[in-house]
C-alpha positions as CSV (number, residue, x, y, z in Angstrom):
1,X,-46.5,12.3,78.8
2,X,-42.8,13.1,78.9
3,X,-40.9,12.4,76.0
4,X,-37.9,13.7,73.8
5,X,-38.8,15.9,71.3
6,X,-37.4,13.8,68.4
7,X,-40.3,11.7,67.2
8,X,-42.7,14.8,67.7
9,X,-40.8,16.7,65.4
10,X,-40.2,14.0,62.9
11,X,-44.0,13.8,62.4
12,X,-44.1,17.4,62.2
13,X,-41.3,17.7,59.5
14,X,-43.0,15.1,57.5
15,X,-46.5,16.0,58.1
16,X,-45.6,19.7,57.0
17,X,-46.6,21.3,60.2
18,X,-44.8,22.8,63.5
19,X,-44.4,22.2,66.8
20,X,-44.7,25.3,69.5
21,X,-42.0,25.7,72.4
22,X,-43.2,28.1,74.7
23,X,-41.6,29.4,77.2
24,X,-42.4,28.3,81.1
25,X,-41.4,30.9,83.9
26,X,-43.7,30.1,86.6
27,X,-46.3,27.1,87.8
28,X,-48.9,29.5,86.1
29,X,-47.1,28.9,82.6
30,X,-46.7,25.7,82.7
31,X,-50.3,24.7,83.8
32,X,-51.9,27.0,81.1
33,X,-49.5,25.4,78.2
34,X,-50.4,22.1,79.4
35,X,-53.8,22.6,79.8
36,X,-53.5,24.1,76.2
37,X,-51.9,20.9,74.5
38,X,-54.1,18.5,76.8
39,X,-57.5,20.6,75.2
40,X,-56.2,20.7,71.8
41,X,-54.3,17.4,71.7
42,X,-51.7,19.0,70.4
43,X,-47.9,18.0,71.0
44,X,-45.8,21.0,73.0
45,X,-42.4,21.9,74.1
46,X,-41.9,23.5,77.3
47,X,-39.1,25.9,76.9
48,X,-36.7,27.0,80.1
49,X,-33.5,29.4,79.7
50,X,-31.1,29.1,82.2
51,X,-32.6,32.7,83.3
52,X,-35.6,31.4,83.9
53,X,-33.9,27.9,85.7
54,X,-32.5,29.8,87.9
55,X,-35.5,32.1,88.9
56,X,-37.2,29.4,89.2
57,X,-34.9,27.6,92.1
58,X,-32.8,25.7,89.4
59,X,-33.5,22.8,86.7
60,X,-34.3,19.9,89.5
61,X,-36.6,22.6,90.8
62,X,-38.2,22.8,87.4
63,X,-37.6,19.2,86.4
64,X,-40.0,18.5,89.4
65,X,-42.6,20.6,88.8
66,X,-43.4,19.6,85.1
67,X,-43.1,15.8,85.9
68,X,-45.2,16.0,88.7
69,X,-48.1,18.3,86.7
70,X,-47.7,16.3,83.9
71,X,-49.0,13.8,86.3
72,X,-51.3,15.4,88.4
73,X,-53.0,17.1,85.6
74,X,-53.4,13.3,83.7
75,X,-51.4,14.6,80.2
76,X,-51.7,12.0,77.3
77,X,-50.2,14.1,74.6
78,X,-46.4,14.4,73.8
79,X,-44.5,16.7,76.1
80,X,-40.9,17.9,75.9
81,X,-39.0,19.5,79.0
82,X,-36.4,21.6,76.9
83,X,-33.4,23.3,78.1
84,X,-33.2,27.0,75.3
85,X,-30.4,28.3,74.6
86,X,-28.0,26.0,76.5
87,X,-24.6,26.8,77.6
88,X,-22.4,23.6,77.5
89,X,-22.3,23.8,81.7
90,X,-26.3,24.1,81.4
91,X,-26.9,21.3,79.5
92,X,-25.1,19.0,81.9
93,X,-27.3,20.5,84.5
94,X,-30.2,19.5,82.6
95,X,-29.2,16.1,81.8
96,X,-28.6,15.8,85.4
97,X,-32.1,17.4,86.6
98,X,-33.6,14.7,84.3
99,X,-35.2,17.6,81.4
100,X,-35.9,14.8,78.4
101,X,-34.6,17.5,75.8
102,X,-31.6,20.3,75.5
103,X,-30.6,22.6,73.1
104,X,-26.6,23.3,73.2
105,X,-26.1,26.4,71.5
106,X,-22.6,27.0,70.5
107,X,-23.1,29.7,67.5
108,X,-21.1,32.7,69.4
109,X,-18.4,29.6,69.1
110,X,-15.7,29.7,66.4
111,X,-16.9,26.3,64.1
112,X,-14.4,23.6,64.9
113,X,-15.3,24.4,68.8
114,X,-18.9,24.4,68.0
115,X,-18.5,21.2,66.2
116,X,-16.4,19.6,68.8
117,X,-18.7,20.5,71.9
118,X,-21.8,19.6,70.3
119,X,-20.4,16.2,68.9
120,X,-19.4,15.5,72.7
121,X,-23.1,16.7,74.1
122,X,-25.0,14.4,70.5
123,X,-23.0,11.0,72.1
124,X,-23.9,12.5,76.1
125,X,-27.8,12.7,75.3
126,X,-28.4,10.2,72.6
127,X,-26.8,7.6,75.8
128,X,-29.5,8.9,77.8
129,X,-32.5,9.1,74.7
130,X,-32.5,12.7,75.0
131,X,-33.5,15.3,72.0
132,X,-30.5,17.3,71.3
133,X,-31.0,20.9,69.4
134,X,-28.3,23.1,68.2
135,X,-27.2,26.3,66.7
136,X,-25.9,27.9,63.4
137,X,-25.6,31.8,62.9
138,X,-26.9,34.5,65.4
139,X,-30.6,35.2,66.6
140,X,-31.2,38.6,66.7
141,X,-32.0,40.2,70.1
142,X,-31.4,39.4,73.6
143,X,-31.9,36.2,74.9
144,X,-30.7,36.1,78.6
145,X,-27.8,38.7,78.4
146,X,-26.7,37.3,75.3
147,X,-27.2,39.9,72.1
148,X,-27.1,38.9,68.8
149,X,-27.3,40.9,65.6
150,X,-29.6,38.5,63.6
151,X,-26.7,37.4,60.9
152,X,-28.0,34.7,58.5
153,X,-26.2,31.4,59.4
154,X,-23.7,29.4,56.3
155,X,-25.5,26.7,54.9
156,X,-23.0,24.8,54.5
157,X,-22.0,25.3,58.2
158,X,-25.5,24.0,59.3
159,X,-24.5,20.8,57.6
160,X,-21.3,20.4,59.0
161,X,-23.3,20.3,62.9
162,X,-26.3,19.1,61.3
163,X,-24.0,15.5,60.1
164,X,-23.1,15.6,64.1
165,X,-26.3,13.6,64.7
166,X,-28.3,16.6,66.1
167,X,-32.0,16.6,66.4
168,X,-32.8,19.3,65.3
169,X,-31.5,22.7,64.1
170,X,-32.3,26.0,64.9
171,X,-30.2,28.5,62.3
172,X,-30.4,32.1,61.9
173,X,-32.3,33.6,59.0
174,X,-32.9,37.3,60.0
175,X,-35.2,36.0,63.0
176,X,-35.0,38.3,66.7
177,X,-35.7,37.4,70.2
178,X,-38.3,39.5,71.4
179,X,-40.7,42.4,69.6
180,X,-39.2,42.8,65.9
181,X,-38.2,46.9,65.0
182,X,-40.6,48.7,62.3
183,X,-37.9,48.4,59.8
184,X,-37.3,44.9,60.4
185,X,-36.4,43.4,56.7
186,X,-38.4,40.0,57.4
187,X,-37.2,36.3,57.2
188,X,-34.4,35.3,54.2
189,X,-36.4,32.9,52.7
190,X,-33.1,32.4,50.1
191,X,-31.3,31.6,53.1
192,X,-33.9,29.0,54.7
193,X,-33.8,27.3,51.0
194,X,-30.5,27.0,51.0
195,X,-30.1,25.3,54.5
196,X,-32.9,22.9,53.7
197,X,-31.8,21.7,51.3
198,X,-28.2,20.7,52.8
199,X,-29.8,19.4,55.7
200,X,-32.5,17.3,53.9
201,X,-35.0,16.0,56.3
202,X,-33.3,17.4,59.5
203,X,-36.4,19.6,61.1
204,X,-35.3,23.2,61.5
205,X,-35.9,25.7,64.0
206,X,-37.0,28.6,63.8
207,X,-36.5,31.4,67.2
208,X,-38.5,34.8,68.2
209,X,-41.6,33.4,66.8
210,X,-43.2,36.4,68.6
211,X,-44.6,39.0,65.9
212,X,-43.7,36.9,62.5
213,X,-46.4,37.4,59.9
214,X,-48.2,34.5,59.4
215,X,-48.0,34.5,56.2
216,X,-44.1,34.3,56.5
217,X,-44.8,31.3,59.6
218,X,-46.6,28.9,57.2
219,X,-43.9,29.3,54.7
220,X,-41.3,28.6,57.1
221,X,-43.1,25.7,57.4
222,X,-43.0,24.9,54.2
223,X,-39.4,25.1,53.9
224,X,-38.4,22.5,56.7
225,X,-39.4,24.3,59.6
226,X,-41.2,21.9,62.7
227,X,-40.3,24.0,65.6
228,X,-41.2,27.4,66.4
229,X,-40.3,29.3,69.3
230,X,-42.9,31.9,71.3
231,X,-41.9,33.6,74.6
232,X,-42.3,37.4,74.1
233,X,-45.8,36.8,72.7
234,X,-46.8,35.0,76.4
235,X,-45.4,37.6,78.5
236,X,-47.1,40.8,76.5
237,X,-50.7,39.0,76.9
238,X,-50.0,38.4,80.5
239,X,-48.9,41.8,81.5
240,X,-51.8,43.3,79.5
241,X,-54.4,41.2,81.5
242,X,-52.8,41.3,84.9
243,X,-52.4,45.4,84.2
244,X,-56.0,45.2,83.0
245,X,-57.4,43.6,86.1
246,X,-55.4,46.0,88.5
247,X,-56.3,49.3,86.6
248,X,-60.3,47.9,86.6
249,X,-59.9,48.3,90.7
250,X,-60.7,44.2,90.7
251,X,-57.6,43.2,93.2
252,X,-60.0,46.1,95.7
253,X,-62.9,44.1,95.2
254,X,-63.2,40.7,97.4
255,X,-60.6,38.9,97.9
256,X,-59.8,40.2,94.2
257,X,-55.8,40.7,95.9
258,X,-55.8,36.6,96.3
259,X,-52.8,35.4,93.5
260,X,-55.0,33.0,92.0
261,X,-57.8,35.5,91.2
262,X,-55.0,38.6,90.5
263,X,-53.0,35.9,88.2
264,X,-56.1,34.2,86.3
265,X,-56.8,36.4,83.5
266,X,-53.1,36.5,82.7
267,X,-53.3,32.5,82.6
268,X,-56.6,32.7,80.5
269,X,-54.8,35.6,78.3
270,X,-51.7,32.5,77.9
271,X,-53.8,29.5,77.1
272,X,-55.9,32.0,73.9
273,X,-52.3,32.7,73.2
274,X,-51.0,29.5,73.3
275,X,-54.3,28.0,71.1
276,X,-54.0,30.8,68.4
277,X,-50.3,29.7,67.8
278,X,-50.9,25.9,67.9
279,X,-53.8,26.9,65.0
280,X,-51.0,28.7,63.1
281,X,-48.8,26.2,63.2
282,X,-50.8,23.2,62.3
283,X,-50.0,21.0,65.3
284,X,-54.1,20.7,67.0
285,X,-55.0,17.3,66.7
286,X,-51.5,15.7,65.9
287,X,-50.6,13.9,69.5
């Protein structure tokens, strides 16, 4: 069931639990993360960069697929076709290719731009009923070409976007795309305070969910946190498997070479993923 992602994380910011966006880059993704939800009844947030768009043919392309599966496969619970880490160009293309979600994410902006294109894309997708998330301070990493050094973002900037009418609000508290360094320092917890309470009951976001202690997860949660983002996770579990099946001589045996057989244990490897984070996070059970 396509949806915005509003309502879903409402109930999640209230009901002191987090909703998982996970990445889609292929039919293969997207069928194991819906299966996922579907089995645990779980609400989900199917995450698309514009890398990934445009491996995938484009948004329409992707807009398609995920409307039609949702379909195919009979999905009751909540689902939320989100655009991550949107350029302002790339959310128009979403709104156009009909994604029920977007996230506009303006932080390498100076603030009065930020403000002033995500006020403009608020009044675009709130015409249309569409979730709208945006972006305060850096997330570490690389995310698509773009680097960023993991700065904490101002508090008192996250309320001036989060007053624009946004969503939701993803800001940087010493979180990195991708697999965190040995001497990462960890989450600022004093900085996650201090936005919360400025934004009072606007659900935060928190990006590179992949390789957070749980320990430090739940109380991100506990601080205002109702979305968490996993990619990097996915795509280590699937390599491993795929590698796994190839090195074990099984694409030789059979038709072992046939895609669906070579791909299924990284789908299986996906959906355990994809179940062991929904645990964490608190979401089984809350369609």
């Amino acid at each position: 069931m396509l949806v915005s992602a509003t309502q879903m994380l409402k109930k999640a910011r209230e009901g002191k639990y987090a909703v998982g966006q996970f990445n889609i880059n292929n039919l293969e993704w997207t069928k194991a993360i819906l299966q996922t939800a579907e089995e645990l009844k779980s609400p989900v947030i199917l995450g698309v960069s514009e890398g990934a768009g445009k491996y995938m043919c484009g948004f329409e392309t992707v807009a398609a697929m995920v409307a039609a599966m949702d379909k195919s496969l009979g999905i009751t619970v909540p689902v939320a076709l989100h655009l991550d880490h949107g350029s302002y160009e790339g959310c128009y293309k979403c709104i156009k290719a009909g994604f029920t979600s977007i996230m506009f994410d303006g932080s390498h902006f100076p603030i009065d731009e930020n403000v002033a294109k995500t006020t403009e894309l608020v009044n675009v997708a709130h015409g249309l009923g569409l979730s709208i998330e945006a972006e305060v301070g850096a997330i570490g990493g690389e995310e698509d070409g773009v680097i960023g050094k993991g700065e904490c973002a101002d508090p008192a900037e996250c309320k001036m976007i989060a007053d624009l009418g946004v969503d939701f609000l993803a800001a940087g508290i010493g979180n990195i795309h991708g697999v965190y360094p040995d001497n990462w320092e960890g989450l600022s917890f004093e900085t996650l305070e201090a936005i919360n309470k400025k934004v009072g009951e606007m659900p935060l976001v928190l990006h590179g969910g992949t390789g957070i202690p749980d320990d430090m997860i739940t109380k991100a949660i506990s601080l205002g946190v109702a979305k968490i983002n996993v990619n990097t996770e996915c795509q280590l579990v699937f390599a491993e498997a795929t590698r796994g099946y190839v090195e074990e001589g099984k694409d030789k045996q059979g038709k072992g070479f046939d895609p669906r057989k070579l791909l299924a244990p990284g789908v299986d490897a996906i959906k355990a993923k994809v179940k062991e984070k929904m645990e964490l996070f608190g979401s089984v059970g809350k369609a």
